[in-house]
mmCIF file of the N, C-alpha and C atoms, coordinates in Angstrom:
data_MODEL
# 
_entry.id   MODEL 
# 
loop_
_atom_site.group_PDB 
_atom_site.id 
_atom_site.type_symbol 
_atom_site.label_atom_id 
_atom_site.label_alt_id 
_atom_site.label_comp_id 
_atom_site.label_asym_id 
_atom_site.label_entity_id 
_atom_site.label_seq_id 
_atom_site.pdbx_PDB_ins_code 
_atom_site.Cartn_x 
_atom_site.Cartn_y 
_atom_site.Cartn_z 
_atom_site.occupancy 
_atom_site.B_iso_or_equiv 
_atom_site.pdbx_formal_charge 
_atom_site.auth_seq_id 
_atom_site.auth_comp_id 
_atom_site.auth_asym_id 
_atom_site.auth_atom_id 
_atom_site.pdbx_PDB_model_num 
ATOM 1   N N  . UNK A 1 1  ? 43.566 -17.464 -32.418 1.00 0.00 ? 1  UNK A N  1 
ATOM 2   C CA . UNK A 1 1  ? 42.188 -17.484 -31.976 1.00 0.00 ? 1  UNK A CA 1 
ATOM 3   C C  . UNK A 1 1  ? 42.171 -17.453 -30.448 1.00 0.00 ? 1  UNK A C  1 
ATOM 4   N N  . UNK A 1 2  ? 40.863 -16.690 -29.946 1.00 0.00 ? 2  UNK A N  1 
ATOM 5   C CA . UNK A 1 2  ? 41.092 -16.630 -28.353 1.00 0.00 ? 2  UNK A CA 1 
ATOM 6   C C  . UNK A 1 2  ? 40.032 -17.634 -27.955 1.00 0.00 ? 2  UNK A C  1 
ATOM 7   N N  . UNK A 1 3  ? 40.348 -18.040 -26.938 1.00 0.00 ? 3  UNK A N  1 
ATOM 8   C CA . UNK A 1 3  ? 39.231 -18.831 -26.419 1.00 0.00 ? 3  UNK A CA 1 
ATOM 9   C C  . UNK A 1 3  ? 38.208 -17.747 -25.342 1.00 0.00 ? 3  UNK A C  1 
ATOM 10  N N  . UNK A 1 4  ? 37.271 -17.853 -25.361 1.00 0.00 ? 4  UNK A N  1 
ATOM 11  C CA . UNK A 1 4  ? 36.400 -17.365 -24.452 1.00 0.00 ? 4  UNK A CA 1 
ATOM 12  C C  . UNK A 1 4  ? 35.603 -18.172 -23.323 1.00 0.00 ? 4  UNK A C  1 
ATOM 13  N N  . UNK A 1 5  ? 35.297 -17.786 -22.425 1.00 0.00 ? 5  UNK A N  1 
ATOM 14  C CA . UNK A 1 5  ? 34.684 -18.585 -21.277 1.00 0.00 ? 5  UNK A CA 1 
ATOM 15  C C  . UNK A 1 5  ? 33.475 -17.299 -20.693 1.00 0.00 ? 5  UNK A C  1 
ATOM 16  N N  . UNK A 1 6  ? 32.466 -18.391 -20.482 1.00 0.00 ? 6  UNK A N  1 
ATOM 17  C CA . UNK A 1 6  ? 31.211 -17.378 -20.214 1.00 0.00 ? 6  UNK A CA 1 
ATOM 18  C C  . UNK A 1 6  ? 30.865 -17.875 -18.858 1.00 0.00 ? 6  UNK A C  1 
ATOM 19  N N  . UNK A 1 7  ? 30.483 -17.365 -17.954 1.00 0.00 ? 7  UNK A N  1 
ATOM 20  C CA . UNK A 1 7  ? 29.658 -17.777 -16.552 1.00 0.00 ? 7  UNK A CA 1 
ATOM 21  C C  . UNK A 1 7  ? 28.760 -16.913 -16.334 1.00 0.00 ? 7  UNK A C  1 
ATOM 22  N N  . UNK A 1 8  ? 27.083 -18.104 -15.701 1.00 0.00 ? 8  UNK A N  1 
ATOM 23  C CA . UNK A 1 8  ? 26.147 -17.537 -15.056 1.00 0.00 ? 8  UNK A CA 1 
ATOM 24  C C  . UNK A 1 8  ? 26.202 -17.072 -14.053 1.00 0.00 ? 8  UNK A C  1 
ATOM 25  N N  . UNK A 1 9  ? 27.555 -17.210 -12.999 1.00 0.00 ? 9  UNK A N  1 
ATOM 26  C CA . UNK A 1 9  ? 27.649 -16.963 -11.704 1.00 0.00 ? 9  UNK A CA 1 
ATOM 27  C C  . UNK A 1 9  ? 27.277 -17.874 -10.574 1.00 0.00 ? 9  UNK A C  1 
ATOM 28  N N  . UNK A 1 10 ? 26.730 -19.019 -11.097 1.00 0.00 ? 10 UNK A N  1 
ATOM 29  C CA . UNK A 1 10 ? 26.766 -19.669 -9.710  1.00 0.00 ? 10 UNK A CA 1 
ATOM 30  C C  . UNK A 1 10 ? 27.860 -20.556 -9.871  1.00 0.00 ? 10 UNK A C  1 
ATOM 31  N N  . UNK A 1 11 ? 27.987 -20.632 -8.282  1.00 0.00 ? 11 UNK A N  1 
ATOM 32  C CA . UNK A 1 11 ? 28.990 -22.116 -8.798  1.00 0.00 ? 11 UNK A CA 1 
ATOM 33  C C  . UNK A 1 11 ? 28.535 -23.162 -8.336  1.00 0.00 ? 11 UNK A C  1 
ATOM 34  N N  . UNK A 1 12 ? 28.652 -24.814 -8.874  1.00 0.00 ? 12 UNK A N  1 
ATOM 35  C CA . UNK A 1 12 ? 27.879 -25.985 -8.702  1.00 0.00 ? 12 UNK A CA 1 
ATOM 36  C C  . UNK A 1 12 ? 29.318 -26.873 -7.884  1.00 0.00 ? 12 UNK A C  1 
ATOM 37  N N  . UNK A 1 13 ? 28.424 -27.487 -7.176  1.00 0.00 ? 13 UNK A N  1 
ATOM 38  C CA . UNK A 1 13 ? 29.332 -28.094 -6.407  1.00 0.00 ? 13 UNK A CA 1 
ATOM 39  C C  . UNK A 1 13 ? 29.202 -29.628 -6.669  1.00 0.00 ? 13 UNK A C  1 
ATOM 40  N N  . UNK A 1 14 ? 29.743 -30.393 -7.760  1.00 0.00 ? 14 UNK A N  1 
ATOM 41  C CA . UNK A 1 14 ? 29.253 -31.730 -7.929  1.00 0.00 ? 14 UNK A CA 1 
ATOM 42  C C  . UNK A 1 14 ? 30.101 -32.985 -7.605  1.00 0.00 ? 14 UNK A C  1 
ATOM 43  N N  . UNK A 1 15 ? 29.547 -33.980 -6.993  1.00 0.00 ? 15 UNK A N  1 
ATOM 44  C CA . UNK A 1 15 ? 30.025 -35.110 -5.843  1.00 0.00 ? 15 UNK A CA 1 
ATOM 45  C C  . UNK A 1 15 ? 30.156 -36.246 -6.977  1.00 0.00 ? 15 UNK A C  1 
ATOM 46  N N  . UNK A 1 16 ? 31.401 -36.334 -7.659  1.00 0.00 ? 16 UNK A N  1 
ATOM 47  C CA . UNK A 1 16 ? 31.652 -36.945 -8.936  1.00 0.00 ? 16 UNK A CA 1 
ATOM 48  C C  . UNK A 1 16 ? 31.498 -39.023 -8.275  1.00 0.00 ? 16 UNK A C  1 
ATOM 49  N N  . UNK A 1 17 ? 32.091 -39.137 -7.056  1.00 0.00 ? 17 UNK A N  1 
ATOM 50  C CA . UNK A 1 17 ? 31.855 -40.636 -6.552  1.00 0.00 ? 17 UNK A CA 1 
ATOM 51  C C  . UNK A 1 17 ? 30.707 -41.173 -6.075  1.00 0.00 ? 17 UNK A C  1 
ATOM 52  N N  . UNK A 1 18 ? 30.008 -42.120 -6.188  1.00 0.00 ? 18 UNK A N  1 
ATOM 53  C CA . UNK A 1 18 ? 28.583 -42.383 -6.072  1.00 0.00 ? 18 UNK A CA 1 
ATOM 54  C C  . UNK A 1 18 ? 27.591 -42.117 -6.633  1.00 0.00 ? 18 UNK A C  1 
ATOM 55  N N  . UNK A 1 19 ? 27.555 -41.543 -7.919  1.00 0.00 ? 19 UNK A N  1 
ATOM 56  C CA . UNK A 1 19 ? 26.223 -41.009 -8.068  1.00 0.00 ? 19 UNK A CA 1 
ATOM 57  C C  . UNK A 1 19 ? 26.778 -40.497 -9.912  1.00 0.00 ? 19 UNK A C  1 
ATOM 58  N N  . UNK A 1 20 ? 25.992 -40.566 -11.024 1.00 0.00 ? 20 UNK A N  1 
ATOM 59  C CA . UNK A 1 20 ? 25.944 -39.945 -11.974 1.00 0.00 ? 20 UNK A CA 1 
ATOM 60  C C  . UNK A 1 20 ? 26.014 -38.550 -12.051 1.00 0.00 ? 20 UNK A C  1 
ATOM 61  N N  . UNK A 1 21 ? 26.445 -38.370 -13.426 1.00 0.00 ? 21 UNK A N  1 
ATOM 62  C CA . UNK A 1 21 ? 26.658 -36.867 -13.622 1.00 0.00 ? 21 UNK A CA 1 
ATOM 63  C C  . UNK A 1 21 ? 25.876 -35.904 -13.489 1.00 0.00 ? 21 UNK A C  1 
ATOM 64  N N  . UNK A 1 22 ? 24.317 -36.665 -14.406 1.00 0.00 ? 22 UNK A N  1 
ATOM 65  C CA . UNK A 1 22 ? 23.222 -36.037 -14.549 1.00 0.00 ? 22 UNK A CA 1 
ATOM 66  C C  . UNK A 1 22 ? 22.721 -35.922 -13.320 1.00 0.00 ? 22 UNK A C  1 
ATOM 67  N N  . UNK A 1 23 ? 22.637 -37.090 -11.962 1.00 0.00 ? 23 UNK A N  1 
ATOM 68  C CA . UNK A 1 23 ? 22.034 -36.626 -10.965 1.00 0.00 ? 23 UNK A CA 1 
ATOM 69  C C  . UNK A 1 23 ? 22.881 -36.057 -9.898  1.00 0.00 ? 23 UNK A C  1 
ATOM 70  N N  . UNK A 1 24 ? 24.323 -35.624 -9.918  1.00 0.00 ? 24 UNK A N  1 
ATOM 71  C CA . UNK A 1 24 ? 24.782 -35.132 -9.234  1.00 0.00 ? 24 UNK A CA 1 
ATOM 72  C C  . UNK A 1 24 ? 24.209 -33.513 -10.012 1.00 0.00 ? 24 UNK A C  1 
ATOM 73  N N  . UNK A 1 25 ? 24.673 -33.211 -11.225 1.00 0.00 ? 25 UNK A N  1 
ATOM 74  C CA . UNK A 1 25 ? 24.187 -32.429 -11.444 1.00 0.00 ? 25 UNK A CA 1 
ATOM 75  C C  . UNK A 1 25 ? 22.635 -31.762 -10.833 1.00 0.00 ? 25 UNK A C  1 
ATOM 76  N N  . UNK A 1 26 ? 21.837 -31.759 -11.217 1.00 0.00 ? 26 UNK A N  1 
ATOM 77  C CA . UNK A 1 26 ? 20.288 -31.888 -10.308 1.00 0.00 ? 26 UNK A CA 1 
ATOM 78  C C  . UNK A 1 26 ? 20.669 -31.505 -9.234  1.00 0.00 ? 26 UNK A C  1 
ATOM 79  N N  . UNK A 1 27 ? 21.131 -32.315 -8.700  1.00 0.00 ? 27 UNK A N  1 
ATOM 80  C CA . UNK A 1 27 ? 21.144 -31.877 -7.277  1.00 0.00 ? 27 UNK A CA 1 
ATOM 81  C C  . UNK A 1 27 ? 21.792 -31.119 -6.729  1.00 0.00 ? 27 UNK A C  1 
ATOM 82  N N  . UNK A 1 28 ? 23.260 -30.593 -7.530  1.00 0.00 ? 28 UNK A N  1 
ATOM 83  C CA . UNK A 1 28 ? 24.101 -29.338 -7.240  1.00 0.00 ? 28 UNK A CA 1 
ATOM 84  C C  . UNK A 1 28 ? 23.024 -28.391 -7.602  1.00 0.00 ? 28 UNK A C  1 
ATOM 85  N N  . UNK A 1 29 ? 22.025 -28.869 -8.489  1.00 0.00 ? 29 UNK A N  1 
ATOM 86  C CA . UNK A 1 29 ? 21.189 -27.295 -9.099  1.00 0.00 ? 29 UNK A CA 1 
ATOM 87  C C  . UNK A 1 29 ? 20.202 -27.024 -7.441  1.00 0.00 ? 29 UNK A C  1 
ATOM 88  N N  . UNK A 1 30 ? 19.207 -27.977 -7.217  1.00 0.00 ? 30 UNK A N  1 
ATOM 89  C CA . UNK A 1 30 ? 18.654 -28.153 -5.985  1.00 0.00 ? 30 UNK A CA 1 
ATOM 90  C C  . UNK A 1 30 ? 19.582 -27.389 -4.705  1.00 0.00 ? 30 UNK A C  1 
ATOM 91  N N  . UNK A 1 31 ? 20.623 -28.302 -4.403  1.00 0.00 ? 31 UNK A N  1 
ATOM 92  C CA . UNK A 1 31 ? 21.094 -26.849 -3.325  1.00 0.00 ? 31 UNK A CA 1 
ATOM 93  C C  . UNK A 1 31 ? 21.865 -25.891 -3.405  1.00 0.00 ? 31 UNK A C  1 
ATOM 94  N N  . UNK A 1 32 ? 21.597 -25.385 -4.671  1.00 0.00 ? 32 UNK A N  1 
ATOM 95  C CA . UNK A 1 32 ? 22.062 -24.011 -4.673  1.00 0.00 ? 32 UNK A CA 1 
ATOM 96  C C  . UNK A 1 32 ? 20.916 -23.015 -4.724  1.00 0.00 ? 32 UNK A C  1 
ATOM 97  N N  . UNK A 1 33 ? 19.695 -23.254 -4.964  1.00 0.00 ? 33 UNK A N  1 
ATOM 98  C CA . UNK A 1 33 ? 18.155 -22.937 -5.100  1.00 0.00 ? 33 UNK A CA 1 
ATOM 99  C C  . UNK A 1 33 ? 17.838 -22.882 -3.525  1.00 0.00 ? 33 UNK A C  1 
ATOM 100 N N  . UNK A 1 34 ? 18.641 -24.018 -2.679  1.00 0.00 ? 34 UNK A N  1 
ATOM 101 C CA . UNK A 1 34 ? 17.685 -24.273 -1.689  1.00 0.00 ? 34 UNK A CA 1 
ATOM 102 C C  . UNK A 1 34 ? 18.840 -23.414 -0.223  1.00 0.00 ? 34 UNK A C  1 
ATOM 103 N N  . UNK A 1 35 ? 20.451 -22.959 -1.017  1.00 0.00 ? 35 UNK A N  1 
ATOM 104 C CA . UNK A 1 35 ? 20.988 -22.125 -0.033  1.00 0.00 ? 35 UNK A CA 1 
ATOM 105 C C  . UNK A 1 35 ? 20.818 -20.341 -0.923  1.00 0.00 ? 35 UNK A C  1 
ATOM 106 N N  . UNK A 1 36 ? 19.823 -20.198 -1.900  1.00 0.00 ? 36 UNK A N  1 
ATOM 107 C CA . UNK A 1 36 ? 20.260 -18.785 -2.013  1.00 0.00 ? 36 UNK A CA 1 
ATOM 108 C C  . UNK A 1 36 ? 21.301 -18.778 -3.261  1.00 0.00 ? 36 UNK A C  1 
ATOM 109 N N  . UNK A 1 37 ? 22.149 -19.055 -3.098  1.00 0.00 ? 37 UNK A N  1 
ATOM 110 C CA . UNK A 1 37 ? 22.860 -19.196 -4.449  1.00 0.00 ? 37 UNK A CA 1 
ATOM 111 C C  . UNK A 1 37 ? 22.592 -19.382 -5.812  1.00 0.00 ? 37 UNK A C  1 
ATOM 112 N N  . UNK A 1 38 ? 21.647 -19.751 -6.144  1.00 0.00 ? 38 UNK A N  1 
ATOM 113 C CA . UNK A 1 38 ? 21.071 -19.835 -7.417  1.00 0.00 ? 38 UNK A CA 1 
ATOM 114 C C  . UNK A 1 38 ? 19.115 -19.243 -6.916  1.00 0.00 ? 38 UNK A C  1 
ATOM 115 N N  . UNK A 1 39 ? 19.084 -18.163 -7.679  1.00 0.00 ? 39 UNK A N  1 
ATOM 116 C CA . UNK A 1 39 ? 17.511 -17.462 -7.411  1.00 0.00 ? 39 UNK A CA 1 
ATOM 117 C C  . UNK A 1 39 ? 16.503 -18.295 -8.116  1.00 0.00 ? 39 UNK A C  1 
ATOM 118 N N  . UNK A 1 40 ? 15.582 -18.791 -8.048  1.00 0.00 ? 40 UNK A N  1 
ATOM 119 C CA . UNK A 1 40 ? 14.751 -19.446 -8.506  1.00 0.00 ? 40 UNK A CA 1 
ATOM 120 C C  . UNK A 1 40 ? 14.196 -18.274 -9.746  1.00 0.00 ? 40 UNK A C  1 
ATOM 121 N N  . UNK A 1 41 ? 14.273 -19.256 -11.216 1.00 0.00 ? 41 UNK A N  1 
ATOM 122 C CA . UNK A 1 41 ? 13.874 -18.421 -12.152 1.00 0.00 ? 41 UNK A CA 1 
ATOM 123 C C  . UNK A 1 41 ? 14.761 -17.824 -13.064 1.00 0.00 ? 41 UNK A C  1 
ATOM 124 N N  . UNK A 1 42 ? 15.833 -18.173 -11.823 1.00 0.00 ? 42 UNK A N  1 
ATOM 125 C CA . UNK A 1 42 ? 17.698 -17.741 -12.863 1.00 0.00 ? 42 UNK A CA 1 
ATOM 126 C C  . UNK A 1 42 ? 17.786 -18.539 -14.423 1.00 0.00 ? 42 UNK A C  1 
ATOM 127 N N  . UNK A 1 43 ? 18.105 -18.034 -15.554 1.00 0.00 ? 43 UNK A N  1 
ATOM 128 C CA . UNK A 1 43 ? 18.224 -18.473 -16.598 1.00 0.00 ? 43 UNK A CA 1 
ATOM 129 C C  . UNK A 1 43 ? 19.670 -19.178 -16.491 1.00 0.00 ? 43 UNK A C  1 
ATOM 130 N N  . UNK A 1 44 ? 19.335 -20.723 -17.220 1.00 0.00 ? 44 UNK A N  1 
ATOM 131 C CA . UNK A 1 44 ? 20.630 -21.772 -17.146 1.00 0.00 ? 44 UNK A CA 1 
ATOM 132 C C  . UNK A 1 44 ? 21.281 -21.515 -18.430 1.00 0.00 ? 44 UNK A C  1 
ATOM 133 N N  . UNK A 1 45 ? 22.487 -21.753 -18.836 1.00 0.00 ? 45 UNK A N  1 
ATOM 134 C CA . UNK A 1 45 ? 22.843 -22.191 -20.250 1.00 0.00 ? 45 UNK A CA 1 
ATOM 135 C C  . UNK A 1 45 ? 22.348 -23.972 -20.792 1.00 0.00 ? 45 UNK A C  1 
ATOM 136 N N  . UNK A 1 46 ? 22.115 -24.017 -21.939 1.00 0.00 ? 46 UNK A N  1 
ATOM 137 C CA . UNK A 1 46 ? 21.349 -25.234 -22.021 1.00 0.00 ? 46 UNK A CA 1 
ATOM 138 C C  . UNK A 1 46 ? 22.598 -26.467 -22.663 1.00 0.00 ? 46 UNK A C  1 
# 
């Protein structure tokens, strides 16, 4: 069996010390929206 791997293309940059997953997450989403890197409206995987 092969494994497969899918990407939306951005990449998230998340700050695993201080802070939860979920809100590091968020907020890798936030500045990548807020440098261009992620287009506002871009479809996420859920």
């Amino acid at each position: 069996m092969t494994d497969s791997w899918a990407s939306f293309g951005a990449d998230l940059h998340l700050e695993p010390v201080g802070q939860g997953l979920r809100s590091g997450l968020m907020e890798a989403l936030r500045e990548a929206v807020r440098t261009g890197r992620l287009a506002p409206g871009t479809r996420l995987p859920s």
